[in-house]
C-alpha positions as CSV (number, residue, x, y, z in Angstrom):
1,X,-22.7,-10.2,-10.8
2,X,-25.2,-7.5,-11.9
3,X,-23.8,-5.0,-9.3
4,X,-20.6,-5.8,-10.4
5,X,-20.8,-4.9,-14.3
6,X,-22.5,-1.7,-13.2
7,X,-19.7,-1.3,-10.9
8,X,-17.3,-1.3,-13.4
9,X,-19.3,0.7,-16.0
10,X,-19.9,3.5,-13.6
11,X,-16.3,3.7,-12.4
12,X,-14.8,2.9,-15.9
13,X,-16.9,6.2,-17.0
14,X,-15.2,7.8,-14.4
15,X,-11.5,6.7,-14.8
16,X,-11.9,8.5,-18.3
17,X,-13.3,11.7,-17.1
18,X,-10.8,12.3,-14.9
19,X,-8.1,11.9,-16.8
20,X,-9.4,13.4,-20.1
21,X,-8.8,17.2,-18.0
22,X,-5.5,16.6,-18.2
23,X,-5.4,14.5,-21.7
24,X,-6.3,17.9,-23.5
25,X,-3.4,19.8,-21.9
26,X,-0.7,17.2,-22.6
27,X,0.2,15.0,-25.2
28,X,-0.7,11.3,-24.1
29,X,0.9,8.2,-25.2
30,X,0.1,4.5,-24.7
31,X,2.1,1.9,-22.9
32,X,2.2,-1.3,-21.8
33,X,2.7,-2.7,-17.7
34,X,5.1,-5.9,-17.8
35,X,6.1,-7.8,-16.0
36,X,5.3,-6.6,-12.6
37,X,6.0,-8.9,-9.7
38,X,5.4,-9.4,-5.8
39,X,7.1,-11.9,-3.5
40,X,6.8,-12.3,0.3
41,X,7.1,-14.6,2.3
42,X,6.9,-15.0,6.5
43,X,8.4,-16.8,9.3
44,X,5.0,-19.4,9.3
45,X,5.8,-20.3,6.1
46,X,3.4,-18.8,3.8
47,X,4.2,-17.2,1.0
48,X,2.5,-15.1,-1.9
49,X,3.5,-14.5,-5.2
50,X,1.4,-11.7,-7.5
51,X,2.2,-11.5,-11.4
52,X,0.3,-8.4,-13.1
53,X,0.4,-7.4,-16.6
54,X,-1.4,-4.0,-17.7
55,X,-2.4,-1.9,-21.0
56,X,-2.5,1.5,-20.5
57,X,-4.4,3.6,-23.4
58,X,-4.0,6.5,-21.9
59,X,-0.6,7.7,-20.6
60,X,1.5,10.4,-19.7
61,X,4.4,9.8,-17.2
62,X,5.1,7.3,-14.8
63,X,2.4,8.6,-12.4
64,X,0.2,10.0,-14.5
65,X,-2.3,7.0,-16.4
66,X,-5.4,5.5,-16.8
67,X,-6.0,1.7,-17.9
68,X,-6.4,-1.7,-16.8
69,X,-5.0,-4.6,-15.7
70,X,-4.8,-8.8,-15.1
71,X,-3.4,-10.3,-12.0
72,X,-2.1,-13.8,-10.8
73,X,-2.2,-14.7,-7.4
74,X,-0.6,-17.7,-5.7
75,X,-0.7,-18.6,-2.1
76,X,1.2,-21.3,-0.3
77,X,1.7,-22.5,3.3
78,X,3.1,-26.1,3.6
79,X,1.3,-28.4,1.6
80,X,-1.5,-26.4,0.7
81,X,-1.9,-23.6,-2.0
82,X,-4.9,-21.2,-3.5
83,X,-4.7,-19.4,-6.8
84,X,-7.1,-16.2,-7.9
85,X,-7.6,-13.9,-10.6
86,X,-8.1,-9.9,-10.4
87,X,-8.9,-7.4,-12.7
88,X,-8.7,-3.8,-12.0
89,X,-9.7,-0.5,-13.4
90,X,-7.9,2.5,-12.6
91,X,-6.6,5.9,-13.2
92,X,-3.8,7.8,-11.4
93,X,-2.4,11.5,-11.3
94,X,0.1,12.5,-8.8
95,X,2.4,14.8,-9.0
96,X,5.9,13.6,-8.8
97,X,7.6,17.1,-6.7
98,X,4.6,17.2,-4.1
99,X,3.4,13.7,-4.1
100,X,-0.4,14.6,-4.1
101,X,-3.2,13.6,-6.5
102,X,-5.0,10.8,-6.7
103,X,-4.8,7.1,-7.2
104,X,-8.7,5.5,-8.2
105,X,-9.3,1.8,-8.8
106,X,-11.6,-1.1,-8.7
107,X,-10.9,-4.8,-9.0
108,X,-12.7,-7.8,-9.4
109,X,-11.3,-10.3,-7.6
110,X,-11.7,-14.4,-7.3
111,X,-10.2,-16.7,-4.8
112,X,-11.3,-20.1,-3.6
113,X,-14.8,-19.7,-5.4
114,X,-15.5,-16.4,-3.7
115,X,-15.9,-13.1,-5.6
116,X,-15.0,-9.6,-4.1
117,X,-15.0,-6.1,-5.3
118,X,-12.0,-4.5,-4.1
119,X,-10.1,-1.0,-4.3
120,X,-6.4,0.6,-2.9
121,X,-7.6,4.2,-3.5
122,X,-6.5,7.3,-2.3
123,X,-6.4,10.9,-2.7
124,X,-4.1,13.5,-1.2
125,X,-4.1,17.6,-1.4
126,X,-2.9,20.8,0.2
127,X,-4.7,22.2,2.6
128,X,-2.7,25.1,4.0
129,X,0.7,25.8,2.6
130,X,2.5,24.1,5.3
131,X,-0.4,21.2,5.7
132,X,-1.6,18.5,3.5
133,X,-4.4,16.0,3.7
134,X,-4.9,12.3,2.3
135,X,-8.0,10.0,2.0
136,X,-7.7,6.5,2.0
137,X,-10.0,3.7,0.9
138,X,-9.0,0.1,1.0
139,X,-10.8,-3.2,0.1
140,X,-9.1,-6.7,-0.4
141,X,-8.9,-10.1,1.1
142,X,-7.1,-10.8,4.3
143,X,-4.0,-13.0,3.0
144,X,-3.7,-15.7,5.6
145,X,-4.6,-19.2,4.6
146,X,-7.7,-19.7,7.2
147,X,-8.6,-16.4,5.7
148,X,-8.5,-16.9,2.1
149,X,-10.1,-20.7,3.1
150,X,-13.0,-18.5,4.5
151,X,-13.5,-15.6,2.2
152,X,-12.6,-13.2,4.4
153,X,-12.1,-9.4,3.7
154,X,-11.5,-6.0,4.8
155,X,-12.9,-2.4,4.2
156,X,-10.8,0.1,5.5
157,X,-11.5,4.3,5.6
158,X,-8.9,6.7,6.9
159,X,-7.6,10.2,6.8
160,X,-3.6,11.4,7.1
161,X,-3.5,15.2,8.2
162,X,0.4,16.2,7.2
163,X,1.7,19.4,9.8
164,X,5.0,21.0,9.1
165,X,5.6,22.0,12.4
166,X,8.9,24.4,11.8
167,X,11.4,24.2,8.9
168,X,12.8,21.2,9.6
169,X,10.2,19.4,11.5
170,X,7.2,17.2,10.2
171,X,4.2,15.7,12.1
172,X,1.9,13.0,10.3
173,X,-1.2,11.7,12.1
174,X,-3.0,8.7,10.7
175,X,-6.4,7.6,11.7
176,X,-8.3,4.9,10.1
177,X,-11.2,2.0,10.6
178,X,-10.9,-1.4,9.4
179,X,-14.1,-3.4,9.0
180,X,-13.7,-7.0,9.0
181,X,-16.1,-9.3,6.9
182,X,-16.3,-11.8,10.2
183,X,-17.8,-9.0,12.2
184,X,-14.4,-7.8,13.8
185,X,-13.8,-4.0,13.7
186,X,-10.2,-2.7,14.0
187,X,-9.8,1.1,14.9
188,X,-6.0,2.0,14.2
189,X,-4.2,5.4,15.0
190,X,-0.6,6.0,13.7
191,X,1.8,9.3,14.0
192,X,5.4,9.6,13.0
193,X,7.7,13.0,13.9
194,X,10.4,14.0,11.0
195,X,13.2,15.6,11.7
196,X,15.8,16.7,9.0
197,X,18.7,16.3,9.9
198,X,20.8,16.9,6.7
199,X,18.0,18.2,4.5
200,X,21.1,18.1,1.5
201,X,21.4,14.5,1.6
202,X,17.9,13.6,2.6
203,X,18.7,11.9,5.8
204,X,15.9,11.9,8.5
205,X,15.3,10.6,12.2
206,X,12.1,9.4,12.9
207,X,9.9,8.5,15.9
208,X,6.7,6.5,14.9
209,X,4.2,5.0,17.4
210,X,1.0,2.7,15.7
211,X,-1.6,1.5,18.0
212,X,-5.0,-0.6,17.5
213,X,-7.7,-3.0,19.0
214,X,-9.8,-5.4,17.8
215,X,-13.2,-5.1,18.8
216,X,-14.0,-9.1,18.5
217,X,-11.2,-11.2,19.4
218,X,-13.5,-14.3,20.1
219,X,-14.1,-14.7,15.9
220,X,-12.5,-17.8,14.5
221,X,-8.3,-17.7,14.1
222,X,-8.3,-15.5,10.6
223,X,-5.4,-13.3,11.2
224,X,-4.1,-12.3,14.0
225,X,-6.5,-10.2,16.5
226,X,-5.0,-9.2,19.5
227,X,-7.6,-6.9,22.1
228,X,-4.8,-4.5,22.1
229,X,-1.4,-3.7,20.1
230,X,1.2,-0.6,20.7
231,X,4.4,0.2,18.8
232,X,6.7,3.0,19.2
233,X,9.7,2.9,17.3
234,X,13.4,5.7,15.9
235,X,14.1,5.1,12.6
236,X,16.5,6.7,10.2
237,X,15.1,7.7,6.6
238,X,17.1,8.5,3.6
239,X,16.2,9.5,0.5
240,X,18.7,10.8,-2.6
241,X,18.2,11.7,-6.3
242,X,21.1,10.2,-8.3
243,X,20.9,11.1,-12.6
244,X,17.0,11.0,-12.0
245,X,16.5,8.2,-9.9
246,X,15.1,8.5,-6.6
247,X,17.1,6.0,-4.1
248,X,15.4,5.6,-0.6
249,X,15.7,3.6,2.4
250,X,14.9,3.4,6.6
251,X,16.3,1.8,9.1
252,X,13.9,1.5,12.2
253,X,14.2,-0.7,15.8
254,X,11.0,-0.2,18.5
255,X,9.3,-1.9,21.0
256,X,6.0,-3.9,21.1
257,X,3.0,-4.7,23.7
258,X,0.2,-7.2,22.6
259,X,-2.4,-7.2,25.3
260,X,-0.4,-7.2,28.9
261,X,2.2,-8.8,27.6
262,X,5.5,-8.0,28.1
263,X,7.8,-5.6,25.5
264,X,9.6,-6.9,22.9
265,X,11.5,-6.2,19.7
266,X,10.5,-5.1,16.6
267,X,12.3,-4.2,13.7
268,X,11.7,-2.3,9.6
269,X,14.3,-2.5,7.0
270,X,13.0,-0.9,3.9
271,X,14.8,0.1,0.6
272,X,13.3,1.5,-2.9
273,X,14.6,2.7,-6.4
274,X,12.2,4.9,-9.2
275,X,13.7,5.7,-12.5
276,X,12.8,8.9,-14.0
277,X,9.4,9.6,-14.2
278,X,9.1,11.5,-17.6
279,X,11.3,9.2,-19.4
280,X,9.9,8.3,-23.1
281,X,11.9,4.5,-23.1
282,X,10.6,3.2,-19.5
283,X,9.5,3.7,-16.2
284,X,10.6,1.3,-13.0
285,X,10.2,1.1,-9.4
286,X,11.6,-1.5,-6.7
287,X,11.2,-2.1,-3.1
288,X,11.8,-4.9,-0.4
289,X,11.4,-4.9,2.7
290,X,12.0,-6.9,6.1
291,X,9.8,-6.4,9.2
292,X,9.5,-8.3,12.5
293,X,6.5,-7.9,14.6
294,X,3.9,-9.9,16.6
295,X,2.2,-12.4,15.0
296,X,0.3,-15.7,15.6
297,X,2.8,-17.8,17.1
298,X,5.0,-15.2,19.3
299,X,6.9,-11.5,19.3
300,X,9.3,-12.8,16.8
301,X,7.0,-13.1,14.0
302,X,8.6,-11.8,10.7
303,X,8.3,-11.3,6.7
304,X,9.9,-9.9,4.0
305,X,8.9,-8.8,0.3
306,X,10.4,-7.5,-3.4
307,X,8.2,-6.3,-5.5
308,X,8.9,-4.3,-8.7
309,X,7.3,-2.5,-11.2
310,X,7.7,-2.1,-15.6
311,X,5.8,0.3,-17.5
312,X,6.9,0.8,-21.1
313,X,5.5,3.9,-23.1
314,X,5.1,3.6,-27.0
C-alpha cells in the first residue's frame, strides 16, 4: 500500500506539471465528467458494465485536462458476478487537428480482493513531416471471469511508427509486448495501409493484417491463448465533420488462422460521434462497436460495446 500512495504522490506531482505549461498560456476552467458509461457484452455470455464520474480542476477543451476520477465495475457471466472499484489520476493534451500529445494516468484498482496499479497511457509526436511516432503503456486486469477469479493482469509496451508513403497513401506499423501476470508473454505485430480514396468526404479503404503468439499456452484457461493467431482484413473508413461534429465509422470483413486451423471469418463494425471540442456548454463522445473473432469456444466468437462520454465545463 506504501508503494501505492507514493505512486500516486509522485505521478499526481506530475499530472500538475505538465499541464501548468500550458495552464499559463490559456485560460483554464473546471468541469465536471458525468455520466460516463461502458457496456459490452460477448457471445459466452459475459458482460461488463463501467460507470465513471470525474472532477476536473483543471480544464481547457475537450482534450486538453487534468483531474481525477471514480469507477464502477460490474462483471457477469451466468450466475456469477464480480464488482470493483478504480481510481485514476490523469492529465491529457492532444491536439485535436493532428491527434498527438499525450494521455498520462494511473489507477488504483480493486477486484475480488486483489489490488492492481494500472495505466492506459500514451504519447504520440512528429517525427519527420510526413512521419509520426506513438508510445504506448498499458496495465489492467484481463476481463474474463477465470481471470478476474484469479487476479490476473497484463503489462503491455509498444511503439506505432506512422509513414505517409505518397499523398494519398498511409502505412501504420504497430509493434508491442504483452506480459501476462501468469507467466505468459504475448509478442503482437499489427500494420494497416490507407488509401484515400475521396479525401473530400473522408472515405478510405483499408488493408490491416494483426498477428501474435503466446509464449505459454499450457497456463491455466484465463483468456484465450492460442500458440499462434493471423488476421488480414479490407475495410472501408469514413470519417466527416458535420456543424463541428466529427462522425466516423468502418466497415471491415478478413480472414483468421488460430494455430493450423483452418480460415475463417472475421468481421469489425465500428461507428463514433465527438461534439465540438472547444465548446464552453459540453463536450461528448460515442462509440459502439461489433467484432467477430476467435475465441474460446470456436471462430465464431463475437462481442459488441457502447460506450459514451459527458464532460461539462463550468
Amino acid at each position: 500500500m506504501r508503494r501505492v500512495v507514493q505512486a500516486y504522490l509522485f505521478f499526481g506531482i506530475l499530472l500538475f506539471t505538465f499541464h501548468a505549461n500550458g495552464a499559463e498560456e490559456e485560460q483554464t476552467k473546471q468541469a465536471i465528467s458525468v455520466p460516463n458509461v461502458y457496456f459490452g457484452s460477448d457471445s459466452e455470455g459475459f458482460s461488463t458494465y463501467k460507470y465513471k464520474a470525474g472532477y476536473l480542476p483543471l480544464y481547457e477543451h475537450g482534450e486538453k485536462y487534468t483531474g481525477i476520477t471514480y469507477q464502477h465495475n460490474y462483471f457477469t457471466q451466468g450466475g456469477w458476478n464480480s464488482t470493483g472499484e478504480q481510481y485514476t489520476l490523469m492529465t491529457k493534451a492532444i491536439n485535436p487537428r493532428t491527434a498527438l500529445g499525450y494521455n498520462l494516468n494511473i489507477g488504483y484498482n480493486t477486484q475480488n480482493g486483489h489490488q492492481l496499479v494500472t495505466t492506459d497511457s500514451n504519447y504520440g509526436f512528429r517525427v519527420t513531416d510526413s512521419t509520426k511516432a506513438e508510445v504506448i503503456v498499458n496495465r489492467d486486469r484481463v476481463e474474463t471471469q477465470n481471470s478476474l477469479n484469479n487476479g490476473i493482469y497484463y503489462t503491455l509496451g509498444g511503439i506505432s511508427i506512422e509513414q505517409q508513403l505518397m499523398k494519398r497513401l498511409t502505412a501504420i506499423v504497430m509493434g508491442a509486448n504483452m506480459y501476462f501476470s501468469d507467466t505468459n508473454t504475448r509478442p503482437i505485430v499489427r500494420a494497416k495501409l490507407i488509401y484515400d480514396l475521396v479525401p473530400d468526404y473522408g472515405l478510405t479503404a483499408q488493408l490491416r493484417y494483426r498477428q501474435y503468439r503466446d509464449t505459454n499456452t499450457n497456463v491455466a484457461n484465463n483468456y484465450f491463448n492460442p500458440s499462434t493467431y493471423n488476421e488480414t482484413m479490407i475495410a472501408f473508413g469514413a470519417r466527416k465533420r458535420i456543424a463541428g461534429w466529427v462522425l466516423s465509422g468502418t466497415a471491415g470483413v478478413g480472414r483468421q488462422t488460430v494455430n493450423q486451423d483452418p480460415s475463417t471469418t472475421t468481421q469489425l463494425y465500428e461507428f463514433a460521434a465527438t461534439s465540438p471540442v472547444a465548446s464552453n456548454d459540453y463536450y461528448f463522445k460515442t462509440r459502439a462497436g461489433y467484432g467477430k473473432s476467435a475465441g474460446f469456444l470456436g471462430p465464431n466468437y463475437f462481442y459488441r460495446y457502447i460506450m459514451e462520454e459527458l464532460i461539462i465545463p463550468f
